[in-house]
ZAKOL-552394 format. One line per 8 residues: number of its first residue (from 1); for each residue x, y, z of N, C-alpha, C. Coordinates in steps of 0.05 Angstrom, whole numbers, plus 5000, padded with zeros to 4 digits. Layout:
N
NUM	X Y Z X Y Z X Y Z ~ ...
# end
This chain:
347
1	3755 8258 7424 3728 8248 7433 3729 8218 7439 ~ 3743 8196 7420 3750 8172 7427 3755 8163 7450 ~ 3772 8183 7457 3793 8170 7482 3772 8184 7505 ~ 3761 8200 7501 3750 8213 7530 3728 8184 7534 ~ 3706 8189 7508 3689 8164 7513 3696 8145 7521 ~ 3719 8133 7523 3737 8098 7522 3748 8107 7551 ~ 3750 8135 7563 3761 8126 7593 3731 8122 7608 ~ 3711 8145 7595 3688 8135 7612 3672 8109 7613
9	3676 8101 7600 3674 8070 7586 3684 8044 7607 ~ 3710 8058 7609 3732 8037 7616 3724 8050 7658 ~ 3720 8058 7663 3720 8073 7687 3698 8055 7696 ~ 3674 8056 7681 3643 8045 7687 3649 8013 7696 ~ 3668 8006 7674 3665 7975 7675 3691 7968 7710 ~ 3713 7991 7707 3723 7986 7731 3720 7986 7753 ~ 3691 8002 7757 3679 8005 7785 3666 7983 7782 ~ 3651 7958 7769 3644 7944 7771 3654 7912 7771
17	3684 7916 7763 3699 7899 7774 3719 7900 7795 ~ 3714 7932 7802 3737 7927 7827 3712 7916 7858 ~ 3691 7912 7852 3674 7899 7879 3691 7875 7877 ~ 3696 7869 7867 3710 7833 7867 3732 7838 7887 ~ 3751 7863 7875 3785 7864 7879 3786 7854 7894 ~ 3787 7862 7918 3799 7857 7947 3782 7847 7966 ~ 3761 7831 7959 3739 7818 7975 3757 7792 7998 ~ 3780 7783 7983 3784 7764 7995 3781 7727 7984
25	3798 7713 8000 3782 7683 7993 3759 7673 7994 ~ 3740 7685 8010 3711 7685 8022 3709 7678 7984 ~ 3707 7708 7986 3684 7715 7950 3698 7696 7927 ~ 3721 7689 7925 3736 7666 7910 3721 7645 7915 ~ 3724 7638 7950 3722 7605 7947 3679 7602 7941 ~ 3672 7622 7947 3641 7622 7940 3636 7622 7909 ~ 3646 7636 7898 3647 7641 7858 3653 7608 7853 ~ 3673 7599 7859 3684 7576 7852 3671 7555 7859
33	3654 7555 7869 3632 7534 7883 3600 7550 7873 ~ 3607 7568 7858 3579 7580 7837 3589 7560 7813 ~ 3612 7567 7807 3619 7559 7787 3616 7530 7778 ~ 3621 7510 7798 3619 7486 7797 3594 7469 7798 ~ 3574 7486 7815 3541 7486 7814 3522 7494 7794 ~ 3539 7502 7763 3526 7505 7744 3507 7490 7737 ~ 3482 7500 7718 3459 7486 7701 3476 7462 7694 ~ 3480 7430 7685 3487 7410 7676 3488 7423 7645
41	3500 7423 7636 3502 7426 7598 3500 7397 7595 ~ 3488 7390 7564 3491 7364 7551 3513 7371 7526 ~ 3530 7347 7532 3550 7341 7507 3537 7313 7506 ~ 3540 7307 7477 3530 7281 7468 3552 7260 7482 ~ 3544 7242 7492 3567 7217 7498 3590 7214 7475 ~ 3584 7219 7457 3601 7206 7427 3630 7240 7433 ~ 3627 7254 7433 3635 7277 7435 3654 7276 7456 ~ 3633 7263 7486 3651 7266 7511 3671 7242 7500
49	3668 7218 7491 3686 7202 7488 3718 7207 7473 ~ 3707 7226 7456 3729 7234 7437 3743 7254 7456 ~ 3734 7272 7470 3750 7291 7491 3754 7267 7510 ~ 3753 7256 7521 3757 7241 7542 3780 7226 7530 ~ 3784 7221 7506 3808 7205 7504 3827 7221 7486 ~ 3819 7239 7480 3842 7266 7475 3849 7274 7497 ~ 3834 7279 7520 3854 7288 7544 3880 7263 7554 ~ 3874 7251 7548 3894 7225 7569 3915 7223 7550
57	3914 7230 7519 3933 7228 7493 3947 7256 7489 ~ 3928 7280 7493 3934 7297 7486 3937 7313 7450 ~ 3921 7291 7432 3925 7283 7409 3898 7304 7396 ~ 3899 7317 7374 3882 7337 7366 3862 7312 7348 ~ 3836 7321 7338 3830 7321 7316 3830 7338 7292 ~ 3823 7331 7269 3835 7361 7243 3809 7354 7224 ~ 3790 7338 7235 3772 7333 7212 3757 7360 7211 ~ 3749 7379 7232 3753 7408 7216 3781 7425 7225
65	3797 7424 7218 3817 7439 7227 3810 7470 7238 ~ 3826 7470 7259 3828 7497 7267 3851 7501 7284 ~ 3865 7521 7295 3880 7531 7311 3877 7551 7336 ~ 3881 7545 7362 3879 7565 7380 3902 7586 7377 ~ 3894 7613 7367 3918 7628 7369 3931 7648 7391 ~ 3909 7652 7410 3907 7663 7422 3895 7669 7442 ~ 3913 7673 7474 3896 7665 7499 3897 7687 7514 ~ 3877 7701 7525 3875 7731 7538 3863 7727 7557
73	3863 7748 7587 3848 7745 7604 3841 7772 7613 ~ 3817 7786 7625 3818 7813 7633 3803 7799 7661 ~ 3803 7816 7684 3794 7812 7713 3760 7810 7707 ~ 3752 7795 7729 3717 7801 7726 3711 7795 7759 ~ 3687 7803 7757 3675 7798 7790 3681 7766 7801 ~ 3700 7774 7823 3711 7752 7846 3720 7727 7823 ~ 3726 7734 7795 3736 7704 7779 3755 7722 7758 ~ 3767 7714 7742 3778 7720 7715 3763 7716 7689
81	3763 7734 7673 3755 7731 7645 3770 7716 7629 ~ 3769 7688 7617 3787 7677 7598 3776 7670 7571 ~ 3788 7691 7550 3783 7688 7524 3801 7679 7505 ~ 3789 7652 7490 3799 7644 7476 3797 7644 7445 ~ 3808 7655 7428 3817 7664 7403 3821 7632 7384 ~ 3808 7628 7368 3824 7608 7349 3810 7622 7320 ~ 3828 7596 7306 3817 7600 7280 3807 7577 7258 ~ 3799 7584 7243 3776 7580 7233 3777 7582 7191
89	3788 7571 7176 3786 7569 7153 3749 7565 7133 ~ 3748 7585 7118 3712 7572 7107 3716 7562 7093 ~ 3739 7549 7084 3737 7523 7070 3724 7499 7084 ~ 3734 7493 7117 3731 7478 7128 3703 7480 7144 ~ 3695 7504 7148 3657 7490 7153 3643 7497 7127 ~ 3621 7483 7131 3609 7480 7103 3587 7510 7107 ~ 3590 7519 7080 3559 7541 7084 3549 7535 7059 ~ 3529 7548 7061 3501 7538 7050 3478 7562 7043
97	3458 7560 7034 3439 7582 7029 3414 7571 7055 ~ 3416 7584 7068 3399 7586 7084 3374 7576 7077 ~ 3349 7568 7086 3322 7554 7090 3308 7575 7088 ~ 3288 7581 7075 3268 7601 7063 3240 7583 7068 ~ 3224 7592 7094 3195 7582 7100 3179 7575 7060 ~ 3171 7567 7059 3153 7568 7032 3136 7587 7031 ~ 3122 7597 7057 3096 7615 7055 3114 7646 7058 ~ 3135 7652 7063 3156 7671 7062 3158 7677 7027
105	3173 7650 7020 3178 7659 6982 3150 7670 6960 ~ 3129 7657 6976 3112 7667 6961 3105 7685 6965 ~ 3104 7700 6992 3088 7727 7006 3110 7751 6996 ~ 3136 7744 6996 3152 7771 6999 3170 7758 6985 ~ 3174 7759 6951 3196 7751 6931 3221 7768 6933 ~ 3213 7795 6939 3242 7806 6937 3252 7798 6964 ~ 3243 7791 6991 3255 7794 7009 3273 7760 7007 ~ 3264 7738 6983 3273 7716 6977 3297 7719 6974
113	3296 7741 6950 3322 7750 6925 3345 7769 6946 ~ 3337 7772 6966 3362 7794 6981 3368 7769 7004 ~ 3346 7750 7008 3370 7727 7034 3381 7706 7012 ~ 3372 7699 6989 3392 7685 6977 3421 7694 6962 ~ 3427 7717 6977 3448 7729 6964 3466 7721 6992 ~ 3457 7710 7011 3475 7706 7027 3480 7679 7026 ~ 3511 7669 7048 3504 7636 7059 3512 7644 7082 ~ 3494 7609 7092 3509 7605 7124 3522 7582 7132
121	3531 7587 7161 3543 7555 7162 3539 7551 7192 ~ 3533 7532 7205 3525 7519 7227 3550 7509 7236 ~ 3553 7511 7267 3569 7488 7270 3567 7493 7303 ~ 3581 7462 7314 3568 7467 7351 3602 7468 7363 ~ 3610 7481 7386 3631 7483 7397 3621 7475 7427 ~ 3639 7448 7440 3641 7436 7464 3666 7451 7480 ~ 3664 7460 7503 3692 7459 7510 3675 7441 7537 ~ 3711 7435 7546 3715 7425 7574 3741 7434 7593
129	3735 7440 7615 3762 7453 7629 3764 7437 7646 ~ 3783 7426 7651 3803 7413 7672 3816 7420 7693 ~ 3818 7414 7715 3842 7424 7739 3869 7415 7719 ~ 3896 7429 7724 3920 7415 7720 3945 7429 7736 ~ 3947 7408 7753 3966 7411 7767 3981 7399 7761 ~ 4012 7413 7758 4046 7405 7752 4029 7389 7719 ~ 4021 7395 7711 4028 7376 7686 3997 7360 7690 ~ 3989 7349 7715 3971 7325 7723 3940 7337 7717
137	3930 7327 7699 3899 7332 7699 3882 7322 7719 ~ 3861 7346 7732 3851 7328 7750 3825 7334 7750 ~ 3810 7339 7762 3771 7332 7760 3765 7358 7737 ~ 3748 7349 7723 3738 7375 7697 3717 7393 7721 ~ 3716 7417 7715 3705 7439 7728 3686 7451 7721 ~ 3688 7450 7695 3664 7465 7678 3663 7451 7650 ~ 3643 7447 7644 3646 7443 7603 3626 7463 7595 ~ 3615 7468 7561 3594 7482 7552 3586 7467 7528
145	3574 7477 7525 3552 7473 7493 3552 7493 7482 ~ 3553 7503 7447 3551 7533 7450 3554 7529 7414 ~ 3517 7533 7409 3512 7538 7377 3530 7560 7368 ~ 3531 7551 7339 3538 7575 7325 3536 7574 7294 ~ 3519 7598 7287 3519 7605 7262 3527 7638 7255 ~ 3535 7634 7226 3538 7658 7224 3544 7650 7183 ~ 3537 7681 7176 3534 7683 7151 3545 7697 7136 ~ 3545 7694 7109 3569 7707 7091 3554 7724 7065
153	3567 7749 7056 3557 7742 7032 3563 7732 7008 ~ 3545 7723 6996 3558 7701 6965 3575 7710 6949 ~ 3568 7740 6947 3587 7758 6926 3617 7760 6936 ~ 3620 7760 6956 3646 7768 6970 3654 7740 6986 ~ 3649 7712 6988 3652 7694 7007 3684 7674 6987 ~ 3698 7686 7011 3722 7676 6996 3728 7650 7013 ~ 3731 7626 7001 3730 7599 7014 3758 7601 7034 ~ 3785 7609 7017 3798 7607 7039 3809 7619 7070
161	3785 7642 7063 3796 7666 7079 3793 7648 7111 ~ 3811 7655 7128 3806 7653 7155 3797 7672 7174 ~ 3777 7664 7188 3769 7682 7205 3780 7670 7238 ~ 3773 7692 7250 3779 7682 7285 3758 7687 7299 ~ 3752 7669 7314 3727 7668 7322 3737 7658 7363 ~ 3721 7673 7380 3723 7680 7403 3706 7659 7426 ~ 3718 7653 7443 3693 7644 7466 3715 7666 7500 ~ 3686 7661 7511 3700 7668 7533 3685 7665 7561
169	3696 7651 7582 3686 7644 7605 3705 7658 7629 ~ 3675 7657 7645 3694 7663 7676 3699 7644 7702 ~ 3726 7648 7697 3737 7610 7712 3748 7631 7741 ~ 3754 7609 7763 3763 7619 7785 3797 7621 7780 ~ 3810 7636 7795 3838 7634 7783 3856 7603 7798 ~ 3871 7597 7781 3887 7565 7779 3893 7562 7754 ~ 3905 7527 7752 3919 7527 7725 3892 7505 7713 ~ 3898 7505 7694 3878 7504 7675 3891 7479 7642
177	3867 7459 7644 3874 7448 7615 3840 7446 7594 ~ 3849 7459 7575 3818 7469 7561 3820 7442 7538 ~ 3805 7430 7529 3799 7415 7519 3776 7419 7495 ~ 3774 7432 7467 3761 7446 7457 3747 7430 7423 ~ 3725 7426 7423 3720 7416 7400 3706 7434 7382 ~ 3704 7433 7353 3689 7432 7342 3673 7418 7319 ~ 3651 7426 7317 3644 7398 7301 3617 7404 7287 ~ 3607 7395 7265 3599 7395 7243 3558 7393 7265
185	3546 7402 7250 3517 7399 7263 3510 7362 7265 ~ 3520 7350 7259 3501 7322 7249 3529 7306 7268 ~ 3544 7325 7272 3575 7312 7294 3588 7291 7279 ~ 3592 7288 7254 3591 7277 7240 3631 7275 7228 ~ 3630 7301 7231 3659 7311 7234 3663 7328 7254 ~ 3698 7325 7267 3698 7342 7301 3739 7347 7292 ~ 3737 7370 7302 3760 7375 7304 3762 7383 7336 ~ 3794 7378 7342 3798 7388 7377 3816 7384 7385
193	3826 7405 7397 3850 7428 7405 3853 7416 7435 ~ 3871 7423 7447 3884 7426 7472 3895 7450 7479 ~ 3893 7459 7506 3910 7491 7518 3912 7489 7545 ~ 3939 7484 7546 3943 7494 7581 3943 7526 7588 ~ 3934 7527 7603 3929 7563 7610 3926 7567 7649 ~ 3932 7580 7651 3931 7595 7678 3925 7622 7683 ~ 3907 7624 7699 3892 7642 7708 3901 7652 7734 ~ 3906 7686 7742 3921 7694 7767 3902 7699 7784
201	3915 7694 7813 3894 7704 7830 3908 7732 7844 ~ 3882 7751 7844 3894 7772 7848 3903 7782 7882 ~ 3899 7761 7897 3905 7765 7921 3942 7758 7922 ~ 3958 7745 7901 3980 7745 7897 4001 7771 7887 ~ 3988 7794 7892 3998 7814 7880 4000 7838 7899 ~ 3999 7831 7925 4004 7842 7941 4024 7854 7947 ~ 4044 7853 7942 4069 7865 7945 4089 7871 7918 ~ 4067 7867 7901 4087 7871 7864 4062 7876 7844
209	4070 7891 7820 4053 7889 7803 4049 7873 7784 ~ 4032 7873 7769 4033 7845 7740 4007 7860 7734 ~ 4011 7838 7697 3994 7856 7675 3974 7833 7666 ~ 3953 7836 7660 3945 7817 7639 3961 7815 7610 ~ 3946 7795 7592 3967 7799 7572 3948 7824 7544 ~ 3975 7839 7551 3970 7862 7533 3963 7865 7511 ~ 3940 7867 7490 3929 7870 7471 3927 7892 7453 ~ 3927 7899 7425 3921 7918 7422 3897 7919 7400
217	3879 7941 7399 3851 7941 7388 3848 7947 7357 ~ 3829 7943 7347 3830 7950 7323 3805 7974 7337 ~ 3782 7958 7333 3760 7977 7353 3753 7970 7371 ~ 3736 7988 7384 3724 7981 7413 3688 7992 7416 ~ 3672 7973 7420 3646 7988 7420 3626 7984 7443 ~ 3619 7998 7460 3598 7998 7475 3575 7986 7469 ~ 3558 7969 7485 3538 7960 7488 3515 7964 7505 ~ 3498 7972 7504 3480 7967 7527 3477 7956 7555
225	3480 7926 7553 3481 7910 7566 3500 7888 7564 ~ 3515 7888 7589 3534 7861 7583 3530 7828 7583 ~ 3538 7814 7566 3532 7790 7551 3543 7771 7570 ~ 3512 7755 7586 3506 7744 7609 3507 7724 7600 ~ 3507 7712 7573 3511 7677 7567 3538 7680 7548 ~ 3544 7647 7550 3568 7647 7530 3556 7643 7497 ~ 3565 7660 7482 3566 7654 7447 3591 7661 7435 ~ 3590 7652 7413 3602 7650 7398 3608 7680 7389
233	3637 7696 7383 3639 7715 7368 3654 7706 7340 ~ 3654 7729 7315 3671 7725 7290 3690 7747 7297 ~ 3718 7750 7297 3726 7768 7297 3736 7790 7308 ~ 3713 7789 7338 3715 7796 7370 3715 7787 7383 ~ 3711 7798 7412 3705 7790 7435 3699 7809 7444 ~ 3673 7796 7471 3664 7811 7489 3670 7810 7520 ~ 3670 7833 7533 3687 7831 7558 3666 7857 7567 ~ 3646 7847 7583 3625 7860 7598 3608 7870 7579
241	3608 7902 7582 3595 7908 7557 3606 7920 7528 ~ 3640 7913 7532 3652 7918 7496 3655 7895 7496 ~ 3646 7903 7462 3660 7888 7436 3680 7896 7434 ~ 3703 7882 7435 3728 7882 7424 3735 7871 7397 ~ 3741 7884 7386 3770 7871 7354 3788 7871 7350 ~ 3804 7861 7355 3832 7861 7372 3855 7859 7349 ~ 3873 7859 7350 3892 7860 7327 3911 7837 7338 ~ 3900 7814 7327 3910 7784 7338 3938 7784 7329
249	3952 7782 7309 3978 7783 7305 3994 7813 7308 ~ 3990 7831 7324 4011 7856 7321 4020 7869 7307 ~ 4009 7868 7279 4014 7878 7261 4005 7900 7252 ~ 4017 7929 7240 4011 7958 7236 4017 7961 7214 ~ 4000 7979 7195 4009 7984 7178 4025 8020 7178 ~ 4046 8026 7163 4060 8051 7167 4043 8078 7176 ~ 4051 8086 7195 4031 8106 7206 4009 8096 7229 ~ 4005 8074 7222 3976 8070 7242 3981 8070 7268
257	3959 8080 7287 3958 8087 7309 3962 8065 7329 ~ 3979 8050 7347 3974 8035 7373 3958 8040 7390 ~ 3935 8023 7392 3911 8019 7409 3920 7998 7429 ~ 3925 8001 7453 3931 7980 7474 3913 7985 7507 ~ 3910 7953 7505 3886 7953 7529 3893 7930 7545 ~ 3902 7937 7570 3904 7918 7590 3895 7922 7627 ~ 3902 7909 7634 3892 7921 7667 3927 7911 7686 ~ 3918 7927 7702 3937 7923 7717 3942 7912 7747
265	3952 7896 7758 3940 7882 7779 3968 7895 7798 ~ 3953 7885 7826 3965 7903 7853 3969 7931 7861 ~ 3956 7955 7840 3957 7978 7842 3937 7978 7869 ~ 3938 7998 7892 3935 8009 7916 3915 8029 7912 ~ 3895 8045 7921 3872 8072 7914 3886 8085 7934 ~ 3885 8112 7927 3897 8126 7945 3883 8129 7975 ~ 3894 8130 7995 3880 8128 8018 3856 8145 8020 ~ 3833 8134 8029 3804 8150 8028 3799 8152 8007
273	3801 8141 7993 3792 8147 7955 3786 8116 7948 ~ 3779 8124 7921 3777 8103 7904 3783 8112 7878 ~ 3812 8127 7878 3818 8137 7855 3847 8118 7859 ~ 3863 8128 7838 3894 8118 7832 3917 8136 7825 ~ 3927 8128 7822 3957 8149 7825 3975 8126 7803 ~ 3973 8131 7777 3989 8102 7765 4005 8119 7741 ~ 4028 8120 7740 4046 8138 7730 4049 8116 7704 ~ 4050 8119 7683 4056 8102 7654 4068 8110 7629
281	4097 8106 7622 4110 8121 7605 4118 8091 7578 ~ 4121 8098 7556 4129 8075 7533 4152 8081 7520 ~ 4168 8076 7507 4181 8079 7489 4182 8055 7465 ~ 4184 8058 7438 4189 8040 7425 4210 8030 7415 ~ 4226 8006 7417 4251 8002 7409 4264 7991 7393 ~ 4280 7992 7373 4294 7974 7347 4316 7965 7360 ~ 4312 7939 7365 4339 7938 7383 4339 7947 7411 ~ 4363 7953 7407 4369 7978 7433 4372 8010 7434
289	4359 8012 7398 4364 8044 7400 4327 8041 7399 ~ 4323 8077 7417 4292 8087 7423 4290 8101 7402 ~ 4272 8091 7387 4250 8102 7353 4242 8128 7372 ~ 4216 8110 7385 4199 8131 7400 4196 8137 7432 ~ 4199 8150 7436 4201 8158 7470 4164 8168 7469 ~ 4152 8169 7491 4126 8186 7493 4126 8197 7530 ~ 4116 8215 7528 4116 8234 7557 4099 8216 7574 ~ 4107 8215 7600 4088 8198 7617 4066 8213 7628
297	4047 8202 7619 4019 8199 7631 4013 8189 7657 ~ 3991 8203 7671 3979 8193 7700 3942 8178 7701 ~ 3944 8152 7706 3923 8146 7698 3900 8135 7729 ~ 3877 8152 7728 3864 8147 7753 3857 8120 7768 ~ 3858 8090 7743 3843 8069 7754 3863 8043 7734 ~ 3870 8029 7741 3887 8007 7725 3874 7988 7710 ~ 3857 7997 7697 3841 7998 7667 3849 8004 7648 ~ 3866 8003 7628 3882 8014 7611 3873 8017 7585
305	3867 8035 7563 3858 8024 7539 3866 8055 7532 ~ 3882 8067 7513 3886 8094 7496 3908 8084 7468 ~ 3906 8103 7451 3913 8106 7428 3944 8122 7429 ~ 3973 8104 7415 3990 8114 7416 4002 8123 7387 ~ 4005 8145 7379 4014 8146 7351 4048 8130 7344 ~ 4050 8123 7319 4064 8115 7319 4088 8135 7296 ~ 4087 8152 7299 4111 8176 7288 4130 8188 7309 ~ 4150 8191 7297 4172 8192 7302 4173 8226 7308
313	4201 8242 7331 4201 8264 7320 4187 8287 7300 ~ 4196 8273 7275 4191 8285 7247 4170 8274 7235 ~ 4143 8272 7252 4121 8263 7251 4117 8239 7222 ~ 4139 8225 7221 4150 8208 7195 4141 8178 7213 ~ 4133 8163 7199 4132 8131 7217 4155 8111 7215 ~ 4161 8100 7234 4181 8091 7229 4179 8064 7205 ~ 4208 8047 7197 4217 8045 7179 4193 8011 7182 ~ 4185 7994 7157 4171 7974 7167 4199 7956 7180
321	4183 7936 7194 4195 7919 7216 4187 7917 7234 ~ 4204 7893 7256 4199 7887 7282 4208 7904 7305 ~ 4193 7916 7312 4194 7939 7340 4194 7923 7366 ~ 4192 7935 7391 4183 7935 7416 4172 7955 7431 ~ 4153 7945 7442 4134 7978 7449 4144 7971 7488 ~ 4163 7978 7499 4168 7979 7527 4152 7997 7539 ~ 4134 7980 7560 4113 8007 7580 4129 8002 7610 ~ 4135 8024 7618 4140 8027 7648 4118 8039 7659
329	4113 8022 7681 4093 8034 7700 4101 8032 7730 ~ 4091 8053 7745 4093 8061 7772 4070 8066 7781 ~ 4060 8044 7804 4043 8058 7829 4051 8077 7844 ~ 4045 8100 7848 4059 8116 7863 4047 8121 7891 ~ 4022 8104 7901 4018 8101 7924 4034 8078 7939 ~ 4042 8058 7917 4059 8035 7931 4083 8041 7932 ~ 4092 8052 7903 4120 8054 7893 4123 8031 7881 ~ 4110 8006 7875 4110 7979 7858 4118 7988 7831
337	4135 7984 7815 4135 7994 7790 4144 7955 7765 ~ 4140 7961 7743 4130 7934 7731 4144 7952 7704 ~ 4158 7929 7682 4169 7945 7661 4156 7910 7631 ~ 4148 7918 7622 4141 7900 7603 4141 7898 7568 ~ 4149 7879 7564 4161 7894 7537 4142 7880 7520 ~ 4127 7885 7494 4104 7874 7471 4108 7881 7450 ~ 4124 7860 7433 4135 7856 7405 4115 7858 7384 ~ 4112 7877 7363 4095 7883 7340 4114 7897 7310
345	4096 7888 7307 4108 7893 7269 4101 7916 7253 ~ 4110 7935 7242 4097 7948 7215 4109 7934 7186 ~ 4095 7938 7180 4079 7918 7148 4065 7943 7131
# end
C-alpha cells in the first residue's frame, strides 16, 4: 500500500513539474528574471557586513556553530529545487520556557502546567546566493530572512543532541556560492558557513542521462498543499507537497529496508504519450563481489522513490559494513543508459 500511494504521489507532483521540462530558454530566462524581481527582504546592515566580508575571506563564524552537511536538489517548475541540510547542536541555541500571557495563567492553570513542560528557542537564519563563476564571485541574486522557532520537551531535551535542520529555495540553474548565517534573536551572536553548489540545467541533457543526488528516506508524507514560502524545517524537508526525512548519513540498521528517491534527467516520453519507458536494475556490492542482485523494474515517469529490501538470498541481511548500492538505468525510448554508484553503511 506504501509504494502504490508514493507512485501516486510521486506521479502528481511529476506532472507538475514536467510543465517546466522542455519549455526551453524562454521559461528559464523569464523564472530567472522572476527570480531576481523578488519582494526586497531586510537583513540588518550589521549582518550584511559580516556576510559581505565573509564572502571576500571566505572565513566562517562559530559563535553559534553549525555545519552544512548536506546539499540536494530535486527539479521544480522552469528552476531547480536547492536544499540545504546543516546542523545544529542545542547546546548552541539557547531555549527557554516560553512566555505565558498573564490573563492565560490565570484563566486556564492546567493549560499553564502542560506548556511549561516544554522549551523553546528562537533564532533568525540570513542566507545570500551569489553568481560564481570559475571560482569568481559575482552579483548576489537572491538573499532571505527566515524566523525560526521550534520547541522541545523538558523531560526529554538533551542539550547535546544535534539536530538537522533544512532550508530550501528555487534558484535558476548555474553555479552558485551560498553564504549562510545564523544568529541569535538580539544578533547578538552569528554563526556562518560558506557552500559552493551548482545547479543543472536540464536543457544539457539532451543527448545523456544524469541523476540528482540520490537520497534515501526515512519517511515520506503527503500534504495538502505545497509550501509556497521559505521556513525553516527540524529534521526534514519539503519538496512541493512532501515532507521528507531523509537519512542524512546512509546509515541502516541490519535488515532495514532502502528507501531511495531521486529523479532522473534526459529521459524521452514515449512518442504520443506522456508516459516513459525507464528500465532500472541495482545490485549491492562489497567490493567487487554482488551481496545483492534485484530483478529490473520498468518505471513510467523519472520520479523515483520505492523501498529496496536489504536481504540476501537466504532472506539473512547482510554482514554490518560499508556496501554500494549500484543502480543501472536505461531509457529505452533513447537507449541513454547512466550507471551510478551510492555508498551506505549497516550499523
Amino acid at each position: 500500500m506504501r509504494l502504490k500511494k508514493a507512485t501516486i504521489i510521486l506521479f502528481l507532483i511529476f506532472a507538475v513539474v514536467s510543465l517546466y521540462s522542455f519549455s526551453g530558454e524562454t521559461g528559464q530566462k523569464k523564472q530567472k528574471k522572476e527570480v531576481l524581481e523578488e519582494e526586497e527582504v531586510y537583513i540588518p546592515q550589521e549582518i550584511k557586513s559580516v556576510m559581505a566580508e565573509g564572502v571576500a575571506t571566505r572565513q566562517p563564524r562559530a559563535e553559534i556553530p553549525f555545519e552544512i552537511i548536506r546539499f540536494l536538489y530535486v527539479p521544480a517548475q522552469q528552476n531547480v529545487h536547492a536544499v540545504f541540510l546543516f546542523k545544529i547542536a542545542n547546546v548552541d541555541l539557547v531555549f527557554e520556557l516560553p512566555l505565558i500571557e498573564t490573563a492565560e495563567t490565570e484563566s486556564e492553570p492546567e493549560a499553564q502546567t502542560e506548556v511549561q513542560q516544554t522549551i523553546q528557542t528562537n533564532f533568525k537564519i540570513f542566507a545570500q546566493f551569489y553568481e560564481n563563476k570559475k571560482g569568481t564571485v559575482g552579483q548576489m541574486v537572491r538573499e532571505s530572512y527566515v524566523p525560526a522557532s521550534f520547541q522541545e520537551e523538558l523531560s526529554s531535551y538533551q542539550p547535546e543532541k544535534d539536530n538537522i535542520y533544512s532550508l530550501g529555495y528555487p534558484l535558476p540553474p548555474g553555479d552558485y556560492l551560498l553564504a549562510l548565517a545564523v544568529t541569535s534573536p538580539d544578533l547578538s551572536k552569528i554563526g556562518l558557513q560558506f557552500l559552493e553548489f551548482s545547479l543543472p540545467d536540464i536543457l544539457s541533457f539532451k543527448d545523456k542521462l544524469g541523476l540528482t543526488p540520490v537520497f534515501f528516506l526515512k519517511t515520506l508524507e503527503q500534504h495538502e498543499q505545497p509550501e509556497l514560502i521559505t521556513r525553516v524545517h527540524r529534521n526534514s524537508f519539503v519538496y512541493s507537497t512532501l515532507e521528507i526525512v531523509p537519512k542524512v548519513m546512509n546509515i541502516f540498521a541490519p535488515g532495514e529496508p532502502v528507501d531511495i528517491f531521486y529523479f532522473i534527467y534526459g529521459c524521452q516520453p514515449k512518442p504520443g504519450s506522456n508516459q516513459y519507458d525507464i528500465a532500472i536494475s541495482y545490485r549491492v556490492l562489497k567490493g567487487e563481489e554482488s551481496v545483492i542482485e534485484y530483478r529490473e523494474s520498468t518505471f513510467p515517469f523519472p520520479l523515483v522513490s520505492h523501498a529496496l529490501p536489504l536481504l540476501k538470498k537466504d532472506d539473512q541481511p547482510p554482514e554490518p559494513g560499508t556496501y554500494i548500492l549500484e543502480i543501472n538505468i536505461t531509457d529505452k525510448v533513447t537507449d541513454f543508459s547512466l550507471t551510478e554508484n551510492i555508498e551506505f553503511e549497516i550499523r
